[in-house]
C-alpha positions in Angstrom: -62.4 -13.9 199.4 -64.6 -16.1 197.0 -62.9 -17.9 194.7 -64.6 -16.5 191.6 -64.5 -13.3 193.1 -60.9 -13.5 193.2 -60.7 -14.6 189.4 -62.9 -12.1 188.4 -61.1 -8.9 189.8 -57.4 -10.7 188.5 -58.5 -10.6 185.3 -60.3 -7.1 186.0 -56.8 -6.0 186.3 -55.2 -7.8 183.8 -57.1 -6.6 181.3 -57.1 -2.8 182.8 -53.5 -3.3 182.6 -53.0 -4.6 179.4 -55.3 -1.6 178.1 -52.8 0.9 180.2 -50.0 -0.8 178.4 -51.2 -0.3 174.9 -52.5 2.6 175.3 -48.6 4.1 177.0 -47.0 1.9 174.1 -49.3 3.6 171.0 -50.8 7.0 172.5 -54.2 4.9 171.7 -57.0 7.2 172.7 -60.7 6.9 172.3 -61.4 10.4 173.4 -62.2 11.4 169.8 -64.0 8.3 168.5 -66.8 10.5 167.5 -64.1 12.3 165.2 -63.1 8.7 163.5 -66.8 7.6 163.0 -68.0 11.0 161.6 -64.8 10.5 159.1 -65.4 7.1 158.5 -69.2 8.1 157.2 -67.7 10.6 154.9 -66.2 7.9 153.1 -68.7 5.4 152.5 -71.6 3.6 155.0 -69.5 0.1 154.3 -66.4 1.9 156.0 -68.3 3.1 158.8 -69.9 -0.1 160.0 -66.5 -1.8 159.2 -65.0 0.5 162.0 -67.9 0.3 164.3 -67.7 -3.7 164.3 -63.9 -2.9 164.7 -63.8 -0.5 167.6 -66.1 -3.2 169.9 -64.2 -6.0 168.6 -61.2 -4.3 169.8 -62.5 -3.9 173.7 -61.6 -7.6 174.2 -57.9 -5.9 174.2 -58.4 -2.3 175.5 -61.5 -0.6 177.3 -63.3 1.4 174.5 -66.2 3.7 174.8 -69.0 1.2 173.8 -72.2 2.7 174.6 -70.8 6.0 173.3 -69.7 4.2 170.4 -73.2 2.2 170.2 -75.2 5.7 170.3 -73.0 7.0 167.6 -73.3 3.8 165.4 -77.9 5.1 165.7 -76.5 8.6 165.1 -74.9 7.8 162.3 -76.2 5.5 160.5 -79.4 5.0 162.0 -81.5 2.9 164.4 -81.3 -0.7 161.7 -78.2 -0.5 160.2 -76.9 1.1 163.3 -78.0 -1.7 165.7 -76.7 -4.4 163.1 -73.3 -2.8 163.1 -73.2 -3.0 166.9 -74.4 -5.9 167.4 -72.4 -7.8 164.6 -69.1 -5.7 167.4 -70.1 -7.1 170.3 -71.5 -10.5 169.0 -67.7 -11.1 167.0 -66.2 -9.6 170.4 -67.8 -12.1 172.8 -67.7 -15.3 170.5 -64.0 -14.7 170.0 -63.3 -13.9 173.9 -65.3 -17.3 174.6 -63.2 -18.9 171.7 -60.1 -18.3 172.7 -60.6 -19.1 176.1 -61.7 -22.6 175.5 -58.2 -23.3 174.6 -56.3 -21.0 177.0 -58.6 -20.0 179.5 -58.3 -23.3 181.9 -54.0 -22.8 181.9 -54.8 -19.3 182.8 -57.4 -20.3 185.7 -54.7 -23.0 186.6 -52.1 -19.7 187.2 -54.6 -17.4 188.7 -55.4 -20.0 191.4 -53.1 -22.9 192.2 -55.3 -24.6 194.7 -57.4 -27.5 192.7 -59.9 -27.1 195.5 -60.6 -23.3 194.7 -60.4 -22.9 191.4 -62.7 -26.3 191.4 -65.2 -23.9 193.7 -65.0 -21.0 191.0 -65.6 -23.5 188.2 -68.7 -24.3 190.0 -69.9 -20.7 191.4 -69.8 -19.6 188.0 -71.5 -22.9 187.0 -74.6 -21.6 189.0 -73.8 -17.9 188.6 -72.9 -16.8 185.5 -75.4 -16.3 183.3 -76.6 -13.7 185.3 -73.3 -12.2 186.2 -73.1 -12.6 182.0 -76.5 -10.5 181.5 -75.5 -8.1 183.7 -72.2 -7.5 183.0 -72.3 -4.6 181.1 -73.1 -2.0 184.1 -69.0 -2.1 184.3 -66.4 -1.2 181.7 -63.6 -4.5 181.1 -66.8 -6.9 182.8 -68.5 -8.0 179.8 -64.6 -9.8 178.0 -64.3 -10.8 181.9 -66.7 -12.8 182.1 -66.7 -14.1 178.1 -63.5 -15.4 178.8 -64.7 -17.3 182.1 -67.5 -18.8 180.5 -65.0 -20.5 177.5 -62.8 -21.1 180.6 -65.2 -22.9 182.8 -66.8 -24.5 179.3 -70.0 -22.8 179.6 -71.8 -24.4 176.6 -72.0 -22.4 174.2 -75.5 -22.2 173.3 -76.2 -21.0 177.2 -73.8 -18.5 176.6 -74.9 -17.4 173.5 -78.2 -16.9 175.1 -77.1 -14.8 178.1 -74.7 -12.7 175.5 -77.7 -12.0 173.9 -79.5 -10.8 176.6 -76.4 -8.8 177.3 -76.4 -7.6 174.4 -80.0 -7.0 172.1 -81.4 -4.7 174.5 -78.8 -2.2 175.3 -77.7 -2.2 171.1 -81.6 -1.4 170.3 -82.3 0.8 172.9 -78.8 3.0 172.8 -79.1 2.4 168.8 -82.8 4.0 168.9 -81.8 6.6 171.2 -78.1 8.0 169.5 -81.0 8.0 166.1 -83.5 10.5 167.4 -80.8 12.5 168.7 -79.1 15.6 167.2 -76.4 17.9 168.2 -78.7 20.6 169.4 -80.9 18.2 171.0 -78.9 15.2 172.7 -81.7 14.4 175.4 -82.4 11.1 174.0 -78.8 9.7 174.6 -78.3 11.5 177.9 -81.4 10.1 179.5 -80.3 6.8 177.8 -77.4 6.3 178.8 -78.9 7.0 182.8 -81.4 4.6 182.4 -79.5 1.5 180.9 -76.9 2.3 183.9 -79.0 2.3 186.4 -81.1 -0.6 185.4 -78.1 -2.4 185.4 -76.7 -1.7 188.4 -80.8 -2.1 189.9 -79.8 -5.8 188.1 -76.5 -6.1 190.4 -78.5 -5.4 193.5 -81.3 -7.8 193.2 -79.0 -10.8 191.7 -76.8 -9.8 194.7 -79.5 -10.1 197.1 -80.9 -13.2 195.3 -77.4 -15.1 195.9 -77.1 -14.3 199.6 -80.1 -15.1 200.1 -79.6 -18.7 198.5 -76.5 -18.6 201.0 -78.6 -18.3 204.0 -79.7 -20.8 205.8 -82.8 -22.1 205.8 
């Protein structure tokens, strides 16, 4: 097994872990997050995008519903003030995964993989790799904090990652932003059709970048 593939699905299941053991610990469930926003907007707008830029924030710790929650945020608020409430989430949730990592990420790569050799080879596959593996991470749930935390691990500078988060990240907020705000409850069509087209151009991403890096492999 790759190196970096072996980082990435450790942390994969420490993180799936971690949610499993918060979520056993505190009954958290995100099953009625629609209930919380809809409550939240009944207070005042401030509220609302308060707990939207909360809820995305919190999937660096626990695997949260964010497209659902990004649809909801258009819904509710509507397509501007909905995609800034998202986008200020997932911005705050990737700068602070890539923060903290600078700091502890490199003793948690130095546990993950003892060999100097290998985790020197995972350093440098996500080196070349991962501001793709950064853009597309978002076709799985726990992927996108994965990989935030390897770039502040590996010192990805931060302007590169900036850039790659925000290709992660502008699209799918304006699009599922757009879409949750010309839906309604007797017409959800929009989301649905959405939500199928943002997954399967990203995993149509994961098969070309895939065959792109074999290909590179190959020799010539």
């Amino acid at each position: 097994m790759h190196p970096l593939l072996k980082v990435v699905l450790i942390l994969l299941a420490g993180f799936a872990v971690l949610f499993f053991a918060i979520k056993l610990a505190t009954g958290l469930s995100f099953a009625d997050a629609d209930v919380w926003l809809r409550t939240a907007q009944r207070v005042s707008t401030v509220y609302l995008v308060a707990l939207i830029i909360g809820l995305l924030i919190l999937d660096l710790l626990v695997s949260v519903p964010t497209l659902t929650i990004t649809m909801l945020s258009g819904y509710l608020l509507g397509h501007g003030v909905g995609a800034f409430a998202a986008l200020a989430g997932l911005y705050s949730a990737g700068i602070i995964g890539y923060g903290i990592s600078i700091y502890f990420g490199p003793a948690i790569l130095r546990f993950v993989i003892r060999d100097d050799k290998e985790r020197l080879q995972a350093a440098e596959a996500f080196e070349t790799h991962g501001f793709g593996m950064i853009i597309l991470a978002r076709a799985v749930p726990i992927l996108p904090e994965v990989t935030a935390c390897l770039a502040g691990a590996t010192s990805m500078p931060f302007g590169r990652f900036l850039l790659a988060w925000s290709c992660n990240s502008v699209p799918y907020v304006l699009a599922a932003t757009y879409a949750g705000s010309i839906s309604s409850m007797d017409d959800p069509t929009p989301s649905l059709f959405t939500a199928i087209g943002i997954a399967s151009a990203l995993w149509i991403g994961w098969f070309l970048f895939r065959r792109h890096i074999v290909a590179k492999r190959r020799p010539t």
